[in-house]
MARMI-480750 format. One record per residue: x, y, z of N, C-alpha, C, O, CB in turn. Coordinates in pm, 1 decimal. Glycine has a CB too. Layout:
> n_c1/n_c2/n_c3/ca_c1/ca_c2/ca_c3/c_c1/c_c2/c_c3/o_c1/o_c2/o_c3/cb_c1/cb_c2/cb_c3
> X/Y/Z/X/Y/Z/X/Y/Z/X/Y/Z/X/Y/Z
...
END
This chain:
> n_c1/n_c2/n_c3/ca_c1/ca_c2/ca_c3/c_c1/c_c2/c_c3/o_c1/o_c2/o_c3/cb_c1/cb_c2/cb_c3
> -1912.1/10395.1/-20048.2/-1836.3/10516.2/-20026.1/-1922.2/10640.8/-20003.5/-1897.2/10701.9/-19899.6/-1746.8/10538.8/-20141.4
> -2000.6/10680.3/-20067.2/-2134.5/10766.5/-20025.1/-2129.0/10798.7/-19874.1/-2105.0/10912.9/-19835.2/-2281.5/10678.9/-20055.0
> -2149.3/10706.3/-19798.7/-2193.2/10704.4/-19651.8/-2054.3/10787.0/-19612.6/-2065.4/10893.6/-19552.1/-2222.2/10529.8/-19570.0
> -1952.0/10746.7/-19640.5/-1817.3/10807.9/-19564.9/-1816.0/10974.0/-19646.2/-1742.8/11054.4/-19588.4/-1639.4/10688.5/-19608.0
> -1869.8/11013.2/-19737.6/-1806.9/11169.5/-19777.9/-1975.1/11195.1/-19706.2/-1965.7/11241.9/-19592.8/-1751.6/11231.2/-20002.2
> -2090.5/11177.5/-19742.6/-2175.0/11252.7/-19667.6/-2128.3/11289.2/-19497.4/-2128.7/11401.2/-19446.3/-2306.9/11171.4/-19678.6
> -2093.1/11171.2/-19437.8/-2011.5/11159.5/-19324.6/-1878.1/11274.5/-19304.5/-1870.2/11340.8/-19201.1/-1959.9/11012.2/-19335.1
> -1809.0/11283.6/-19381.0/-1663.7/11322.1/-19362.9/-1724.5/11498.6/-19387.9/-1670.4/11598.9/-19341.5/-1524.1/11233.9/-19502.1
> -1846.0/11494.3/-19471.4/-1897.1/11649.4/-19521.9/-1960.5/11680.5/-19378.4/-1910.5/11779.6/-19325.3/-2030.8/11659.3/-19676.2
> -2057.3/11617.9/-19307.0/-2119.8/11603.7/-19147.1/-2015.5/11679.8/-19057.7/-2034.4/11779.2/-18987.5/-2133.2/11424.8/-19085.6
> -1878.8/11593.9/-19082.5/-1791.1/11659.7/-18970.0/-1753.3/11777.1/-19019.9/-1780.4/11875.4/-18950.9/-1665.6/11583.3/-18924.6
> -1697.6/11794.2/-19122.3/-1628.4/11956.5/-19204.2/-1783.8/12051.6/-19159.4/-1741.0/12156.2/-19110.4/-1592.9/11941.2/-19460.3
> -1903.2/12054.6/-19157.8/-2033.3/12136.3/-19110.6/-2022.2/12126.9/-18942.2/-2087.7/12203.7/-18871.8/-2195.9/12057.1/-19176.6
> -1934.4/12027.1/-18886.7/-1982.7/12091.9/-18793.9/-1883.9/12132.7/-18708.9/-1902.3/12186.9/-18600.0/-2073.5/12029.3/-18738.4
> -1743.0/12097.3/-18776.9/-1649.2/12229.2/-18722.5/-1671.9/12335.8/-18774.4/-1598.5/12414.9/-18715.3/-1510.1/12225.3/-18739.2
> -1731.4/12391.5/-18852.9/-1805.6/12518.6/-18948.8/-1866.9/12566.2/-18798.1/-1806.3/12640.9/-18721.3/-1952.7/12465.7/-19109.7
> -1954.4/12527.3/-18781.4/-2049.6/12528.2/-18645.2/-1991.2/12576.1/-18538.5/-2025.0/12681.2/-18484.0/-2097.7/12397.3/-18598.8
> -1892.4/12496.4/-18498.5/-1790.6/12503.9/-18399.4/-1718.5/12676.8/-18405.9/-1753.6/12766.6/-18329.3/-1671.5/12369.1/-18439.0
> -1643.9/12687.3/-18483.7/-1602.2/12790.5/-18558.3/-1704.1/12896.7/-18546.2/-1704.7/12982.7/-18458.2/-1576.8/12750.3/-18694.2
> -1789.4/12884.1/-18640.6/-1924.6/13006.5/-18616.2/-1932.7/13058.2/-18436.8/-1913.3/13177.1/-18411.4/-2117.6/12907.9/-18664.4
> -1960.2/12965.7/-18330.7/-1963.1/12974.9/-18268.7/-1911.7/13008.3/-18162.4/-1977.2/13015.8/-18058.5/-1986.3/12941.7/-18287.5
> -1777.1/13035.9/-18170.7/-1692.9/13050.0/-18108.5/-1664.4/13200.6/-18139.3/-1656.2/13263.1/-18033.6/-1603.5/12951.3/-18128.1
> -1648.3/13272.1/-18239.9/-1683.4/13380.7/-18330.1/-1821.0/13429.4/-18328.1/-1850.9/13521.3/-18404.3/-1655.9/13343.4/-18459.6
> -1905.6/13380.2/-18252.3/-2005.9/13436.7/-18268.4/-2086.9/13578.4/-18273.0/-2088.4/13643.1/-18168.3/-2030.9/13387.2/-18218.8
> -2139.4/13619.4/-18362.1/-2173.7/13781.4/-18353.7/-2284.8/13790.8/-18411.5/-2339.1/13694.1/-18464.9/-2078.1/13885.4/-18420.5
> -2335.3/13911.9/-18408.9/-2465.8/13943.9/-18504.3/-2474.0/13878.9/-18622.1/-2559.9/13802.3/-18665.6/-2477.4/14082.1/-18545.7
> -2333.1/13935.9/-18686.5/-2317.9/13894.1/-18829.4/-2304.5/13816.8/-18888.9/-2335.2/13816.8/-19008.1/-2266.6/13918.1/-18874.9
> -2244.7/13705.8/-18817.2/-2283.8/13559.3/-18849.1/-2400.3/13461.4/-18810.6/-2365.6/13347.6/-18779.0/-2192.1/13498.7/-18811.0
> -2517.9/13487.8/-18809.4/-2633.5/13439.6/-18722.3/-2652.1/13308.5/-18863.3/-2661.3/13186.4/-18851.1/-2795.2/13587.4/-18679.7
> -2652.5/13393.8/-18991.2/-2718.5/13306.0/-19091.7/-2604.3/13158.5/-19109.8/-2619.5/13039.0/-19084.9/-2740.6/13409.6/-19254.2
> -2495.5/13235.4/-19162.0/-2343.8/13132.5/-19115.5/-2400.0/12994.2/-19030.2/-2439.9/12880.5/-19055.1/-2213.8/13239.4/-18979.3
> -2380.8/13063.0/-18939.7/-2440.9/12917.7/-18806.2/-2512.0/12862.6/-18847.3/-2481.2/12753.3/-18894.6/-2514.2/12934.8/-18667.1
> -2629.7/12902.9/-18851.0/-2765.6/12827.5/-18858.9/-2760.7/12741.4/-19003.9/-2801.2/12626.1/-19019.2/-2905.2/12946.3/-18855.5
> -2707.9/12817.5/-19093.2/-2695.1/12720.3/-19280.7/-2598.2/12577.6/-19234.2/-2625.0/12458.1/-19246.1/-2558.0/12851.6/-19456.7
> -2443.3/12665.3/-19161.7/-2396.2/12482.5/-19089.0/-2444.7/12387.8/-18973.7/-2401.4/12275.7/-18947.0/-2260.5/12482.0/-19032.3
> -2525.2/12444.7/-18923.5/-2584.5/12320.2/-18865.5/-2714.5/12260.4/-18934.0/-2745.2/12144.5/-18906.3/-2617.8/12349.4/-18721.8
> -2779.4/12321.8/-19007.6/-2865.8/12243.0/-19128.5/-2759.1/12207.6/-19212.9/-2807.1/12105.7/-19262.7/-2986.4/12335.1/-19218.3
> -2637.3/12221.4/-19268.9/-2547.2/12126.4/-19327.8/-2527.8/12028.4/-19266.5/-2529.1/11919.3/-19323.6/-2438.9/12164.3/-19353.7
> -2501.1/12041.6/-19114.4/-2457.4/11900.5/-19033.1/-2566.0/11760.4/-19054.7/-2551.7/11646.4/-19098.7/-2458.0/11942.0/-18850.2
> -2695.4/11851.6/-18989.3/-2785.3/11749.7/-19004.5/-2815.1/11707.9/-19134.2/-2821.2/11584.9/-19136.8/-2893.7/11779.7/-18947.2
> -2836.3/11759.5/-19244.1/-2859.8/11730.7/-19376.0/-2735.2/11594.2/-19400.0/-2761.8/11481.6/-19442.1/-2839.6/11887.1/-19477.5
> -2633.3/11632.9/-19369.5/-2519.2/11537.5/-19396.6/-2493.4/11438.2/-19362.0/-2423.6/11357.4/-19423.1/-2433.3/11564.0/-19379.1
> -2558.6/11419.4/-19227.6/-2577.4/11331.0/-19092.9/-2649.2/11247.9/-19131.3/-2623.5/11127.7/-19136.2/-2634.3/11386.3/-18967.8
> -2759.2/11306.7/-19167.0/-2864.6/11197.0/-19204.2/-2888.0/11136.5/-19327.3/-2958.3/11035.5/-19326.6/-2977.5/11237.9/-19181.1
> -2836.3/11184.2/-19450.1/-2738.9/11107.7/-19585.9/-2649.0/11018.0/-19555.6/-2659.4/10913.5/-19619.8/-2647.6/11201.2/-19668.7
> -2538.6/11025.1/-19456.2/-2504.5/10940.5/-19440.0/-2553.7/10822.9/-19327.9/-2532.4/10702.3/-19340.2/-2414.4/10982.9/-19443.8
> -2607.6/10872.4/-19242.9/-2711.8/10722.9/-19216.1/-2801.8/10667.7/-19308.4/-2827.2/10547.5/-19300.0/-2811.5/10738.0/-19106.0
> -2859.4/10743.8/-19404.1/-2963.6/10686.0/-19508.5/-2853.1/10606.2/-19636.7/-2906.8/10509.3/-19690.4/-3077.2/10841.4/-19584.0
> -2752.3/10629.4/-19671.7/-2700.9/10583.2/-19701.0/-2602.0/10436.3/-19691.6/-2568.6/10350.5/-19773.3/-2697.5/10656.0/-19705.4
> -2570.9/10466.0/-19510.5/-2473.7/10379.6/-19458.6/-2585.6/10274.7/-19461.8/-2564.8/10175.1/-19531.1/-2391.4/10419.3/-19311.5
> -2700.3/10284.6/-19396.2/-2819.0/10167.9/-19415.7/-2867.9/10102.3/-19476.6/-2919.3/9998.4/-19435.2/-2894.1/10173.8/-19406.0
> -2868.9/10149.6/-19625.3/-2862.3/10077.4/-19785.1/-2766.8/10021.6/-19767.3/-2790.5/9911.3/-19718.3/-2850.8/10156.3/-19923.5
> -2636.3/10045.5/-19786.2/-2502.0/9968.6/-19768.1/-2552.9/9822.4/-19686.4/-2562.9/9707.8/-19730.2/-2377.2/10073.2/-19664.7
> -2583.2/9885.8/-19533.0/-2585.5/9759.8/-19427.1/-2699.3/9648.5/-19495.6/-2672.5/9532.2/-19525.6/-2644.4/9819.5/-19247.9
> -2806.8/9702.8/-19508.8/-2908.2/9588.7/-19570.3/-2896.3/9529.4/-19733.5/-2887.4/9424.2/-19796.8/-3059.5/9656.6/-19560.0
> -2901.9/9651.2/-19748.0/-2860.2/9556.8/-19877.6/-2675.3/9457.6/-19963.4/-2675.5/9394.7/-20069.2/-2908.8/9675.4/-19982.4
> -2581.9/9474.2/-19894.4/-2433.5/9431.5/-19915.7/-2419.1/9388.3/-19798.0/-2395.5/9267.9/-19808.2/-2322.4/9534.1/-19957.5
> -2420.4/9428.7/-19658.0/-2292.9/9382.0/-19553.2/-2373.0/9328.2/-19481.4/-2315.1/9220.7/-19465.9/-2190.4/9486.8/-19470.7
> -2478.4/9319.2/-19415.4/-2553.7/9169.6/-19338.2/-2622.7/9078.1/-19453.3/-2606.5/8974.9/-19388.2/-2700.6/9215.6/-19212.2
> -2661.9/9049.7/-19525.9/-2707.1/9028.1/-19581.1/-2674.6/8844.3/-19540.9/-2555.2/8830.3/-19514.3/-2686.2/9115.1/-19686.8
> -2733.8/8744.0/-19534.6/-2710.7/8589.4/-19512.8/-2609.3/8554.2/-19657.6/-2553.5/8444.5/-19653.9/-2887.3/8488.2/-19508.8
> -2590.0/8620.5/-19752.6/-2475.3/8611.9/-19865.6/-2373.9/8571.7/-19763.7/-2353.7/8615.2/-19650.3/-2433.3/8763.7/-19963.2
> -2280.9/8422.3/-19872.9/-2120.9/8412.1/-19787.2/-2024.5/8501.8/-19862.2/-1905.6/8496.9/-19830.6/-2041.8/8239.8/-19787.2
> -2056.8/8567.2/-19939.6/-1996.2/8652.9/-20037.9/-2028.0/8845.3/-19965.6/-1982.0/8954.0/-20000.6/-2090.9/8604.8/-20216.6
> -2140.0/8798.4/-19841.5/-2117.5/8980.6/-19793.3/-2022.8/9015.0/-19691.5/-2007.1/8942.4/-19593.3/-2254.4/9052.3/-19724.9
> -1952.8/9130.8/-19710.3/-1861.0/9148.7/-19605.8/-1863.2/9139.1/-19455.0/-1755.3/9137.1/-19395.8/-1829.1/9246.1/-19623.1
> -1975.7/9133.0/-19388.4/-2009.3/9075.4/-19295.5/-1956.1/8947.9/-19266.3/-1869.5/8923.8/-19182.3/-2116.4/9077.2/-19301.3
> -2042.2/8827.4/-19378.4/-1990.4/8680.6/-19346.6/-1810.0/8645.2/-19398.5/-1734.6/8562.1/-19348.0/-2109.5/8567.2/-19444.2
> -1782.6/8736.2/-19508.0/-1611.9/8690.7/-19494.8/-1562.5/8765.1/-19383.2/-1462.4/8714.1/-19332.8/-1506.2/8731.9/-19634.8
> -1609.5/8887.9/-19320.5/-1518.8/8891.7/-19170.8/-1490.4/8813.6/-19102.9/-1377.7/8778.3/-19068.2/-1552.2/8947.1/-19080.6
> -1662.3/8747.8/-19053.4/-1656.7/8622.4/-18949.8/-1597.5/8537.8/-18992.4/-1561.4/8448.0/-18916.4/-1767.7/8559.7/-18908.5
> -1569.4/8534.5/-19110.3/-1493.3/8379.0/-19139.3/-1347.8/8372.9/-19143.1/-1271.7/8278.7/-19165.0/-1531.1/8316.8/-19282.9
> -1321.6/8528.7/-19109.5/-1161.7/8541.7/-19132.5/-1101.9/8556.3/-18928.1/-1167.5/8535.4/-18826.0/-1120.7/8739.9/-19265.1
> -934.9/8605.9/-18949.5/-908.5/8627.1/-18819.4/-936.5/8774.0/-18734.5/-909.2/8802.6/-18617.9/-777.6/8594.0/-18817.5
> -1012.9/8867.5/-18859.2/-1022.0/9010.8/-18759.8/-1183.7/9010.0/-18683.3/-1239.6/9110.4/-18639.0/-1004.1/9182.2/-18879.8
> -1236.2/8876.4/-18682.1/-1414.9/8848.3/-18668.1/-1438.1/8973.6/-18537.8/-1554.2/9006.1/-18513.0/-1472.4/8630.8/-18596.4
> -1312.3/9045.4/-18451.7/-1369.3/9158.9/-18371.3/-1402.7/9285.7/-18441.7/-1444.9/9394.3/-18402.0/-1277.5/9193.9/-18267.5
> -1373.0/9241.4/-18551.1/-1368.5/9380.7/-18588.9/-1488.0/9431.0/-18686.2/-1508.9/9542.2/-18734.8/-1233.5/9403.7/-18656.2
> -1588.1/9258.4/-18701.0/-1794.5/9305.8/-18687.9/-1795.3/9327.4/-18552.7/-1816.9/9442.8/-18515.7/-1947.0/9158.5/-18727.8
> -1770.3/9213.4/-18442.8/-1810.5/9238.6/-18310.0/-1805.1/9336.6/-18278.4/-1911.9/9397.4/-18271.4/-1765.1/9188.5/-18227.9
> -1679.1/9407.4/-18241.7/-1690.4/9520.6/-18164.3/-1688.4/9654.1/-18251.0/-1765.0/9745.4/-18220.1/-1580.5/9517.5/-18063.5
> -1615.9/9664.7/-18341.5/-1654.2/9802.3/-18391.5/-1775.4/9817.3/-18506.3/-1792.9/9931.9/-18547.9/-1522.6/9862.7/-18451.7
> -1850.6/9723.7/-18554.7/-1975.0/9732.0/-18623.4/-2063.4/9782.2/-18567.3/-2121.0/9888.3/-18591.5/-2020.8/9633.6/-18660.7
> -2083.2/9690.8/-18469.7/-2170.8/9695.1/-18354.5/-2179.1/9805.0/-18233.2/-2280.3/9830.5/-18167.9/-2145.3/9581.8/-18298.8
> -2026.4/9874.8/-18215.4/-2009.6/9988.5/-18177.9/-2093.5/10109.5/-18273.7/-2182.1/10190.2/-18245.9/-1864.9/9996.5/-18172.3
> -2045.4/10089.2/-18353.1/-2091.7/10158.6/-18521.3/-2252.9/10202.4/-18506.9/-2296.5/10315.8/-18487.4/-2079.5/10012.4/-18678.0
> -2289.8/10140.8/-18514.5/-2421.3/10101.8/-18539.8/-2532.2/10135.0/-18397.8/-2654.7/10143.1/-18406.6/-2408.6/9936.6/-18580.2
> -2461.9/10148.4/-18288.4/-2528.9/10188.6/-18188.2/-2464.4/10351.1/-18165.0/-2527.0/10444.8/-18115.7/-2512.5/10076.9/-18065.2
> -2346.0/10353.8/-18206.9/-2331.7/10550.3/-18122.6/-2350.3/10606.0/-18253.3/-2312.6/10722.2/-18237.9/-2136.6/10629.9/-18029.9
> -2389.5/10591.6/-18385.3/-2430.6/10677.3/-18454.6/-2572.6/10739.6/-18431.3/-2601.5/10854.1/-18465.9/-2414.0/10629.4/-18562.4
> -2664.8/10645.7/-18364.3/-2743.9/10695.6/-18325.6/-2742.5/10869.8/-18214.9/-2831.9/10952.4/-18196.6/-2782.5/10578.4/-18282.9
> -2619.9/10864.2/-18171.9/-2632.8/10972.3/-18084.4/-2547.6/11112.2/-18215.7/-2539.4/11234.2/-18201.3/-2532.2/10924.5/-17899.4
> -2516.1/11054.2/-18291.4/-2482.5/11142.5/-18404.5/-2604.9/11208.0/-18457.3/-2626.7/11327.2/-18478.8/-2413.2/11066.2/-18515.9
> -2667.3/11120.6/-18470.5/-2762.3/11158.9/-18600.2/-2839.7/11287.8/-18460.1/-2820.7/11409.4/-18461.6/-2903.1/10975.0/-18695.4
> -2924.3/11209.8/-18354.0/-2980.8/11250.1/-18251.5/-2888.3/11452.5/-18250.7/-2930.1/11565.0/-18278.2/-2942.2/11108.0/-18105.4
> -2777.7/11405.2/-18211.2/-2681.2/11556.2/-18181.7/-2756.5/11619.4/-18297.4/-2865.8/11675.1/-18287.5/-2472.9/11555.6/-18204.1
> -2685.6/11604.3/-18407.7/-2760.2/11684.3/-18535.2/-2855.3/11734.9/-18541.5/-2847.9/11849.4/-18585.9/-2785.7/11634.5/-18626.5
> -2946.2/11701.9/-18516.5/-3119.7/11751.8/-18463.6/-3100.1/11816.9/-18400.2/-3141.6/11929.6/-18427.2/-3227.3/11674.8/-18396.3
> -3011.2/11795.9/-18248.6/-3059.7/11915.4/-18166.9/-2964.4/12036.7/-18189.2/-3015.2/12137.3/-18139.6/-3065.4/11878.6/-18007.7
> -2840.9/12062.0/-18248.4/-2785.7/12147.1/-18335.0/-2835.7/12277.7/-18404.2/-2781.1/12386.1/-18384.0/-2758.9/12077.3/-18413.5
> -2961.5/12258.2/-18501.5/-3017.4/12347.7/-18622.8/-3101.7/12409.1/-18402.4/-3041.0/12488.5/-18330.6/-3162.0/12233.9/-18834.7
> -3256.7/12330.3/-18355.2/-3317.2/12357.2/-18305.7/-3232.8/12477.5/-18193.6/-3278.5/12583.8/-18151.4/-3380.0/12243.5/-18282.4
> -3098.4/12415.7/-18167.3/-3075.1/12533.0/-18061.6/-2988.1/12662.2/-18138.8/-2962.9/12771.4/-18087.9/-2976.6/12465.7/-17918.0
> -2965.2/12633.4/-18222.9/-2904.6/12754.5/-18318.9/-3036.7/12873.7/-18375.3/-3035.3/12996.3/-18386.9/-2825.6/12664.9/-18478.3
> -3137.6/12775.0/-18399.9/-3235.1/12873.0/-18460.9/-3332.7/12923.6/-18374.1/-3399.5/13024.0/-18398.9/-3305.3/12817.4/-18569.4
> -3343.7/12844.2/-18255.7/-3425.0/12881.5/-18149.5/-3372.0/13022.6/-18020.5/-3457.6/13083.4/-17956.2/-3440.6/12732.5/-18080.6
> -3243.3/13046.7/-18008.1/-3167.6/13130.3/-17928.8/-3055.8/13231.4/-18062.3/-3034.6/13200.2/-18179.5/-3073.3/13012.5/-17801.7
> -3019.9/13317.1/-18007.9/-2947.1/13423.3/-18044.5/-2816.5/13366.8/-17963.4/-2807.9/13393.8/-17843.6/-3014.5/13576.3/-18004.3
> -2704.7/13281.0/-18033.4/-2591.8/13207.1/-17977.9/-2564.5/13340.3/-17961.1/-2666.4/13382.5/-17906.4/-2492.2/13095.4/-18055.0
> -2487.5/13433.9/-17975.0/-2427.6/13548.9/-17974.3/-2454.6/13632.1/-17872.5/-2364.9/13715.0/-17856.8/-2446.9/13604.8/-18076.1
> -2575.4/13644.7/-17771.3/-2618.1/13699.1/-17714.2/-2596.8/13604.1/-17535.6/-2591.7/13627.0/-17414.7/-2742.2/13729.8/-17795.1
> -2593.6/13543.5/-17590.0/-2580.8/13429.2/-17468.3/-2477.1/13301.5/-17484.4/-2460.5/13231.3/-17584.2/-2730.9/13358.7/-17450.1
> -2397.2/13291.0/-17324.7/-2259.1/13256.6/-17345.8/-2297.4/13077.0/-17331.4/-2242.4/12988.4/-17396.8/-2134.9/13341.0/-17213.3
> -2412.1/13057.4/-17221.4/-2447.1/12926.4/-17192.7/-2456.9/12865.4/-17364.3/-2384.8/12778.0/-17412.4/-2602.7/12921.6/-17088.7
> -2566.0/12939.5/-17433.4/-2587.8/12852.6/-17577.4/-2472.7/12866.8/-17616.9/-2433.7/12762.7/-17669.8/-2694.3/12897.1/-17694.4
> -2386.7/12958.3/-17617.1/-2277.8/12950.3/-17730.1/-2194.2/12875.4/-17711.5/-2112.7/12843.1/-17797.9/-2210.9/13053.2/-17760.6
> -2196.4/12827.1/-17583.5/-2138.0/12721.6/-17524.7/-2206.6/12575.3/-17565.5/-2144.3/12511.4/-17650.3/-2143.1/12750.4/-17377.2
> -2309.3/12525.7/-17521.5/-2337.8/12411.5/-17585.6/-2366.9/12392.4/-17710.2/-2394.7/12284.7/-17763.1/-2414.1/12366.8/-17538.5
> -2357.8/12554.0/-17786.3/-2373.5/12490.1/-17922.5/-2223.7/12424.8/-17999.9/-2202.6/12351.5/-18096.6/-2440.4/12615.0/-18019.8
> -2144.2/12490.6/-17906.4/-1955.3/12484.6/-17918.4/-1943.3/12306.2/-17919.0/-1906.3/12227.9/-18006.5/-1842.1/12577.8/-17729.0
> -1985.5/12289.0/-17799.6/-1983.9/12135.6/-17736.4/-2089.1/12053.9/-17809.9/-2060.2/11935.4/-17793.4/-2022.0/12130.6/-17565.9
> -2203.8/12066.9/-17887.4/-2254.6/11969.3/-17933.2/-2195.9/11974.1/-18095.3/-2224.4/11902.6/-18191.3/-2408.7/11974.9/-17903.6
> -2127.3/12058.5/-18086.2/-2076.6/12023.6/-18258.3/-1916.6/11975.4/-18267.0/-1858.4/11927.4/-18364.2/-2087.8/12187.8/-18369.6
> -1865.0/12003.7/-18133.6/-1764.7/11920.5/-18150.4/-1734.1/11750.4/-18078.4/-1640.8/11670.1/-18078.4/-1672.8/12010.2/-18114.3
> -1857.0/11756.8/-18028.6/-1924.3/11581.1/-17972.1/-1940.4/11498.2/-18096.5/-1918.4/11378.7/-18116.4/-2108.4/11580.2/-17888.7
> -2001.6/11630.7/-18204.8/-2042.9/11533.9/-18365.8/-1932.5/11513.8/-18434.0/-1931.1/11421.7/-18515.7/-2145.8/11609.9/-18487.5
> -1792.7/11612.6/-18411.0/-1653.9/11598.4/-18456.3/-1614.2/11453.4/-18449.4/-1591.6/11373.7/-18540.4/-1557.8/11684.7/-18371.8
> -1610.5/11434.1/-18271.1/-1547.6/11345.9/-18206.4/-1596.4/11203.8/-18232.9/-1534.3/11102.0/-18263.5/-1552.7/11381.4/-18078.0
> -1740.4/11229.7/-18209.7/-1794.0/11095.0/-18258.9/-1770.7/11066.9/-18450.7/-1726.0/10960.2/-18492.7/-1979.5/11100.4/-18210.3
> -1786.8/11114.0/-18488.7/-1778.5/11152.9/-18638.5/-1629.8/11073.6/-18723.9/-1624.2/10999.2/-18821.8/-1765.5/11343.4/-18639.8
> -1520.9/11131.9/-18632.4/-1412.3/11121.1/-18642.0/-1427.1/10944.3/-18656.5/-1419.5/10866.0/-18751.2/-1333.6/11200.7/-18526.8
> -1455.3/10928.7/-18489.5/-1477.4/10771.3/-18413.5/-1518.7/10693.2/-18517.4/-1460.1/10587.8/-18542.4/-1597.6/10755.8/-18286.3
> -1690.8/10763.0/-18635.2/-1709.7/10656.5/-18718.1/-1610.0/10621.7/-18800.6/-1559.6/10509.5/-18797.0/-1808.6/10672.0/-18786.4
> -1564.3/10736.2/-18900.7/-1449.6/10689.2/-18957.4/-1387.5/10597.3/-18956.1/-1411.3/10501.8/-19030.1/-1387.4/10733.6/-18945.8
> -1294.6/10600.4/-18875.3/-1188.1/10496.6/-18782.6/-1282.0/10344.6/-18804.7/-1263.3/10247.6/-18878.1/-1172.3/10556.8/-18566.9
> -1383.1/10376.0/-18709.4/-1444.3/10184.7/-18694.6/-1453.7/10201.7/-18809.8/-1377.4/10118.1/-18858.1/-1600.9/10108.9/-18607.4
> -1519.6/10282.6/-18925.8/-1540.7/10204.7/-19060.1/-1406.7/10160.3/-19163.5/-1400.8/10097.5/-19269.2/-1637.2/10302.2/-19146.8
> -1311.4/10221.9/-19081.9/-1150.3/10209.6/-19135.4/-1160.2/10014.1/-19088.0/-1161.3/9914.0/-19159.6/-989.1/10349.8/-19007.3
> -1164.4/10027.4/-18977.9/-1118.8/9906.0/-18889.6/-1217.7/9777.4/-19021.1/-1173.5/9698.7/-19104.8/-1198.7/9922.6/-18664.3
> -1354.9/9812.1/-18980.5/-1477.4/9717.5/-19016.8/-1353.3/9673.7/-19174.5/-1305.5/9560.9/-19186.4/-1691.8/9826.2/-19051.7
> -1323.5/9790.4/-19276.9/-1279.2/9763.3/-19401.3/-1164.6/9689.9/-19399.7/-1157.5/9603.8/-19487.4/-1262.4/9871.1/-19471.9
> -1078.0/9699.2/-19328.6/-922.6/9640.5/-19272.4/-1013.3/9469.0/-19242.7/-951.3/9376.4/-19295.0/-831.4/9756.4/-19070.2
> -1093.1/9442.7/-19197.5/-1166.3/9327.2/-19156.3/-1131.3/9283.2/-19258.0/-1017.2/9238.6/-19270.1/-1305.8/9320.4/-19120.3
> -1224.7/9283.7/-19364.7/-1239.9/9253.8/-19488.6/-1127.8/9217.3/-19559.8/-1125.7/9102.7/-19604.7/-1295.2/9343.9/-19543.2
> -1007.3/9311.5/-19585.3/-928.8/9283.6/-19623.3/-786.7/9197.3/-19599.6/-684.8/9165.7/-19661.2/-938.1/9356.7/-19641.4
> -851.1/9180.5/-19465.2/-720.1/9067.1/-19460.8/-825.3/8960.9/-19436.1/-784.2/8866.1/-19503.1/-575.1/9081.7/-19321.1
> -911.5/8932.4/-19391.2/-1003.2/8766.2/-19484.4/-1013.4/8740.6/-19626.6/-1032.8/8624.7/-19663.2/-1173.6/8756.1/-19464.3
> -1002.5/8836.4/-19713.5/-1000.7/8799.0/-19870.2/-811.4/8747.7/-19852.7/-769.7/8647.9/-19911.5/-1051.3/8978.7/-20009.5
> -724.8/8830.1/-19769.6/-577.1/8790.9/-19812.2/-550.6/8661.7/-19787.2/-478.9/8600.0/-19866.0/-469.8/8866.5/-19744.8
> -598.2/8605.6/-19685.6/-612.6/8460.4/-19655.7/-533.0/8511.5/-19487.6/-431.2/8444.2/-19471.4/-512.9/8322.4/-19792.8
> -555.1/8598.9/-19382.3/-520.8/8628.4/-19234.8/-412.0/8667.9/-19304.1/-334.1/8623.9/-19219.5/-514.2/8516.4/-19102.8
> -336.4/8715.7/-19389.8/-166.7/8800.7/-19354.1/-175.2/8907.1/-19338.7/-74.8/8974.3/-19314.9/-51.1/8808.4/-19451.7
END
């Protein structure tokens, strides 16, 4: 559970972001810049987290890890495609996050409409995708639980 509130805290920082930005003024310079070092800080807790989870509980060659009772049950798409979805576009999460703090602290969003603009759009890409993990990790857990029910 860790991985999903660092996660769910990721997205709440970076509609913060979003918000800041859109509002943008002198007076909020510090605002911005503290939520997108929240984003990334959060971002990357929950990948450091979700990754303990993955190696140590859910791949693991155990027939007892949630991994192997998926495959053994009837939702087995739901390692295939949304794990595996999972596990490859978080990478562009974590990636967004990084470049977030660098273009917030590097430009005066407020002064210029282009940054205030992609800083608008890369924090609500981390929403969207963010959101997305959720969901697959909704789905991945729904896996699980109907292979322990016996498929009902």
């Amino acid at each position: 559970m860790p991985h999903v509130v660092f996660g769910v805290f990721g997205i709440l920082f970076a509609v913060w972001v979003a918000v800041e930005a859109v509002n943008s003024s002198e007076a909020n310079q510090y605002r911005l810049k503290l939520a997108s070092i929240g984003t990334t800080l959060f971002m990357w807790l929950a990948y450091l987290m979700g990754g303990w989870w993955y190696v140590v509980y859910y791949g693991t060659a155990d027939s007892s890890s949630d991994k192997s009772i998926i495959l053994a049950g009837p939702w087995k798409w739901s390692h295939s495609f949304f794990m595996e979805a999972k596990e490859h576009i978080f990478f562009m999460l974590i990636l967004l996050s990084i470049l977030l703090p660098i273009v917030t602290f590097r430009n005066q969003v407020f002064k210029d409409r282009k940054i205030r603009n992609l800083t608008i759009v890369i924090a609500l890409t981390i929403v969207v995708l963010g959101l997305g993990m959720e969901g697959f990790g909704a789905m991945i857990s729904k896996g699980v639980k109907v292979s322990l029910m016996g498929g009902k």
